[in-house]
C-alpha positions in Angstrom: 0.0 0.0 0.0 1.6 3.3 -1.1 1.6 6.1 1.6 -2.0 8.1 -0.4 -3.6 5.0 0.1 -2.4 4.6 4.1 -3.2 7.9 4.6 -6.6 7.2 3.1 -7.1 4.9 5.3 -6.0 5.8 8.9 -6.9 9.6 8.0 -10.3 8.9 11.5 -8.6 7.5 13.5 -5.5 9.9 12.8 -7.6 13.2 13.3 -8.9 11.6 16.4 -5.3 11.6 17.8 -3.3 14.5 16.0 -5.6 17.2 17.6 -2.6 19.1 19.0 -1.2 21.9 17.0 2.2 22.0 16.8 4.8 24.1 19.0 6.4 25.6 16.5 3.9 26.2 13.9 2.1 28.1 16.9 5.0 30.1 17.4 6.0 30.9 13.5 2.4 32.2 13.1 2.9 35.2 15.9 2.9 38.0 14.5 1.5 37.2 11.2 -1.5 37.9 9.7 -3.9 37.5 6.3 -4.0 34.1 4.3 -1.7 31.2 5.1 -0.9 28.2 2.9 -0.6 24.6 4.6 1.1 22.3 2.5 0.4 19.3 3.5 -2.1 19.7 5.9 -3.4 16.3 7.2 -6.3 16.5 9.1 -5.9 20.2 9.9 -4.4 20.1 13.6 -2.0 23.2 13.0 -4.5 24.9 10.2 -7.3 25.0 12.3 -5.5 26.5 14.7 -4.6 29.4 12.7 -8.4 29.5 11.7 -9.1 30.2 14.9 -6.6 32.6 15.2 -8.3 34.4 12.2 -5.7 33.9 9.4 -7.5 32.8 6.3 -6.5 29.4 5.6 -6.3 27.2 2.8 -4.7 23.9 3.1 -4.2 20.7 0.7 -3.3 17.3 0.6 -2.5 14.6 -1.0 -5.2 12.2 0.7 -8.8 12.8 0.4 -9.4 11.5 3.1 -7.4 13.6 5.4 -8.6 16.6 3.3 -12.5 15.6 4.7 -11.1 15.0 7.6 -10.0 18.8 7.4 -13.0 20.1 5.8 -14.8 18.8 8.8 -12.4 19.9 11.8 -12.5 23.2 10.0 -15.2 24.7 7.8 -13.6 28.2 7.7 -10.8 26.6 6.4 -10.5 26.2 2.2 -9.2 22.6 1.7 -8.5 20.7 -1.2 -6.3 17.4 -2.8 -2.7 18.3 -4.6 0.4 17.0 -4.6 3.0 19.6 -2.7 5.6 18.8 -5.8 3.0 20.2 -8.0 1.3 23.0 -6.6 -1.6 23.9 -8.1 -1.3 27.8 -7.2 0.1 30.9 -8.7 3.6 32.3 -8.3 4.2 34.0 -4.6 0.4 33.8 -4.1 1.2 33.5 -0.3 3.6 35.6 1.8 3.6 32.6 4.5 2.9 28.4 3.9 3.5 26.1 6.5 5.2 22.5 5.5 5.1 20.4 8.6 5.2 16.5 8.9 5.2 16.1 5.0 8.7 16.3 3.3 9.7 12.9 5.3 7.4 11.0 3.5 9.1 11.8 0.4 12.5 10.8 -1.6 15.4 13.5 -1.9 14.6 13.8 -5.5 11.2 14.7 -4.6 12.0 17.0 -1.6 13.9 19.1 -4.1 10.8 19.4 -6.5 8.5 20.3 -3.2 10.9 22.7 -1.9 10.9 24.6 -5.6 7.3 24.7 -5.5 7.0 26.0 -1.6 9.7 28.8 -2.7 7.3 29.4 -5.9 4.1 29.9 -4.0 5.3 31.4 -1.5 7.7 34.5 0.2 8.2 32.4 3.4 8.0 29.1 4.5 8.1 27.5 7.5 9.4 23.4 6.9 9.8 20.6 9.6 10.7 17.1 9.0 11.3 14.6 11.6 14.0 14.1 13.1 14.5 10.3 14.3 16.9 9.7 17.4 18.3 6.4 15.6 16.7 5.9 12.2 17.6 7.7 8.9 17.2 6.5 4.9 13.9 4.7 4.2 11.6 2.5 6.3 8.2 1.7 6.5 6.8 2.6 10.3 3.6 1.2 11.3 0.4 2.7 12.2 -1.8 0.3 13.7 -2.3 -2.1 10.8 -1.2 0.0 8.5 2.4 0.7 7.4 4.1 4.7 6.6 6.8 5.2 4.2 9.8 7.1 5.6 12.8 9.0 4.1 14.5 9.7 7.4 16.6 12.6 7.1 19.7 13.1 9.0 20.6 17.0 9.7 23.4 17.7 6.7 21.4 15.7 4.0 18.4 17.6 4.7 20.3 20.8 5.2 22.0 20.2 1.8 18.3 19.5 0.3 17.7 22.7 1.4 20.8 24.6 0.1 19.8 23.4 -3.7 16.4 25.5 -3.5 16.7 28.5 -0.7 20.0 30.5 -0.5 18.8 31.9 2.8 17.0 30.3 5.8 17.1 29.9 9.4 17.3 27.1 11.4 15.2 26.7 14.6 16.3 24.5 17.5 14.0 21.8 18.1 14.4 18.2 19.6 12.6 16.2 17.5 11.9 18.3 14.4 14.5 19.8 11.7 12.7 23.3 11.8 13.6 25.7 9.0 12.3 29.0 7.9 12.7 30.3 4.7 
């Protein structure tokens, strides 16, 4: 089963846990204000947030199923199904997106080609990946029944992902995250 069709299928029981937005999603959106992208939005834990915050969101993903999922967490929210290495938005249509808990799922190859498009559609992004204490390269992780595909990044190779698309970007310190901003 490829990783859509996972997703697809956990994307209940994975809204019913992931409620809790994340730290530093929270913390990259003070300040801010107007319409935010989430690129790869899941079931909307860190995009309903900013709803509620008042930002205007609008979120995809590549599972429709997580995309209901969204829909119904957060009606204010505009949701729909893409593929974050071929956005289907206009050139620097946001000034902020949010990437969080996606680009791990993908290949380096295919990290590039996301990263491109985030740095298209966007002035500034924030982008997380997870950082495993002990695995890196690919795996399959399981979920219940259901097994997730992995490209576990260590620091450097992610950082040198990252050099190919952005010139500039910060790093922020996190323990189990690699947390850049754009």
């Amino acid at each position: 089963m490829g990783v859509k069709e996972t997703y697809n299928s956990i994307a209940a029981s994975w809204a019913q846990l992931k409620t809790k937005p994340l730290d530093f999603v929270i913390n990259f959106l003070k300040h801010k204000k107007g319409k935010i992208l989430f690129a790869g939005c899941g079931s909307a834990r860190n995009s309903k947030y900013a709803s509620d915050k008042g930002f205007r969101v609008i979120g995809f993903d590549f599972s429709l199923e997580m995309v209901k999922q969204a829909r119904e967490l957060d009606p204010r929210g505009e949701y729909f199904v893409a593929d974050v290495r071929a956005i289907p938005i206009k050139n620097k249509a946001f000034n902020n997106a949010v990437c969080a808990s996606t680009l791990h799922h993908l290949t380096p190859v295919n990290v590039v080609k996301a990263l491109k498009e985030l740095k298209r559609v966007a002035n500034k992004s924030l982008i997380s990946v997870w950082n495993h204490p002990t695995l890196k390269g690919e795996h399959l992780i399981k979920w219940g029944e259901h097994e997730r595909y992995y490209f576990l990044y260590g620091h450097d190779e992610f950082l040198n992902l990252l050099k190919q698309v952005f010139k500039e970007f910060k790093e922020v310190k996190a323990r189990d995250n690699f947390i850049f901003i754009t």
